[in-house]
C-alpha angles and dihedrals in degrees: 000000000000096000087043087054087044088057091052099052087042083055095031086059100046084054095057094038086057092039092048088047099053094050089049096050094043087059093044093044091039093055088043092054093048094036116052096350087058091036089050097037078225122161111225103206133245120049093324090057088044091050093053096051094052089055102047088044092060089047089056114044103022100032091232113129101212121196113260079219100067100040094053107041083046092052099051092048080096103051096035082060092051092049092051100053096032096029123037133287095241093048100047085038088058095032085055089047089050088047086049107044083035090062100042093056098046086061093047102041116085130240107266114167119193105183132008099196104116102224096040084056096048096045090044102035081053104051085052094052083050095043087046095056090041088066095041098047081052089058094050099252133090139210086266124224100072104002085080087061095052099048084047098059096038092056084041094044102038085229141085112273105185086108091062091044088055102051078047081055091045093054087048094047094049092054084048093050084061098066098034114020150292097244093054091044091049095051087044083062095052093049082042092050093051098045083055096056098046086053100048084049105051102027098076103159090102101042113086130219129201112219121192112201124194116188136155078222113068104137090063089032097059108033085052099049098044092057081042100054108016095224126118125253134203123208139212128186117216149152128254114232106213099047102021084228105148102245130191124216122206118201118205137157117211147161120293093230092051097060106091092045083053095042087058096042096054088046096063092048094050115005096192092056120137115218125190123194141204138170113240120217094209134323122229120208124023116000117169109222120182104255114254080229 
């Protein structure tokens, strides 16, 4: 019964954190759109670029001034649909409540540009899209259209692949170029480009770490981590060579985002251990990864 009523404030917390996430990065994402995206006409890539340029296409040509909110929300049924068959429930349902908030917010907030100047709004601009889908990958959602092609492949690849969703953007933003400009086109992949890199910095759930620990502890170490973590470990016995102490070192390979929770963990086990670590540039063969579920 205790451990039932832990469960569902465990459960209970990782709702609110999502829910509190999403709300956060629609706001963000939504001033962003109406702030240097609309003061530099860029189009920011993916299905919200898309989106935008629908609509200012229709604006343009046909005179019809059609709500972000509609395109949008109608745009990303297919890939919501995708997600939730290919992703997880929780994660697509989050990630529709985001698109949808996301779009709402984008018709009622007002223009308010902040800068003109073409390459502050597309550095800036930038940062802030990438800023935006951090918070809400941390919450377990995402922006929607492509986004659900890029967590797809990352859980499928074992690797980031933000770097492939943006060539798909470039290609996006080229055709684009075509209707309504170069110059335009060129500043949307710099703001493309910048969102990319803050999200391959700070979202660290698809990137691995090797971590090499050497304790005089093993047995309570690595009984304890593998039911922590979930992931396997491999272990070496050894002697140290400065002192001749007989040492054990435990292999493992884990999240990046999980490091620092490990690092603490194996400290209060042993805390003399001795932890190196080094980045991993992609794992092959089983690899546990927490379920976006």
């Amino acid at each position: 019964m205790v451990y039932a009523k832990s469960e569902d404030n465990k459960n209970w917390k990782k709702h609110m954190m999502s829910f509190v996430c999403v709300c956060i990065a629609s706001l963000i994402m939504s001033a962003n759109i109406k702030s240097f995206v609309r003061a530099g006409n860029l189009i920011p890539g993916g299905f919200t670029g898309l989106s935008l340029l629908i609509q200012r296409a229709s604006l343009e040509f046909l005179n019809i001034n059609l709500p972000y909110s509609m395109i949008n929300i109608l745009l990303n049924a297919g890939p919501a649909f995708i997600g939730f068959k290919l992703i997880g429930k929780k994660f697509t349902g989050y990630s529709v409540m985001m698109i949808v908030l996301n779009s709402i917010l984008v018709d009622i907030i007002p223009v308010t540009p902040i800068t003109y100047d073409p390459l502050l709004v597309s550095v800036f601009g930038g940062i802030l899209n990438g800023i935006a889908i951090v918070i809400a990958l941390h919450g377990k959602a995402s922006s929607g259209g492509t986004d659900f092609i890029a967590i797809y492949l990352s859980n499928k690849l074992k690797q980031p692949s933000w770097n492939i969703i943006f060539g798909i953007n470039v290609i996006i933003l080229i055709t684009a170029s075509l209707t309504f400009g170069f110059e335009e086109a060129m500043y949307s992949i710099i703001f493309q480009f910048v969102s990319t890199q803050v999200i391959e910095r700070f979202h660290q759930r698809d990137q691995q770490v090797t971590l090499f620990i050497i304790t005089s502890v093993p047995e309570e170490i690595e009984r304890k981590l593998m039911v922590y973590t979930h992931h396997g470990i491999t272990r070496f016995e050894g002697k140290g060579c400065y002192l001749k102490e007989d040492k054990t070192l435990l292999y493992t390979v884990v999240g990046a985002d999980e490091v620092k929770d490990v690092i603490t963990f194996v400290k209060k086990e042993d805390p003399k251990v001795f932890v190196n670590i080094v980045k991993s540039s992609g794992v092959k063969g089983n690899f546990y990864q927490e379920p976006l579920e």
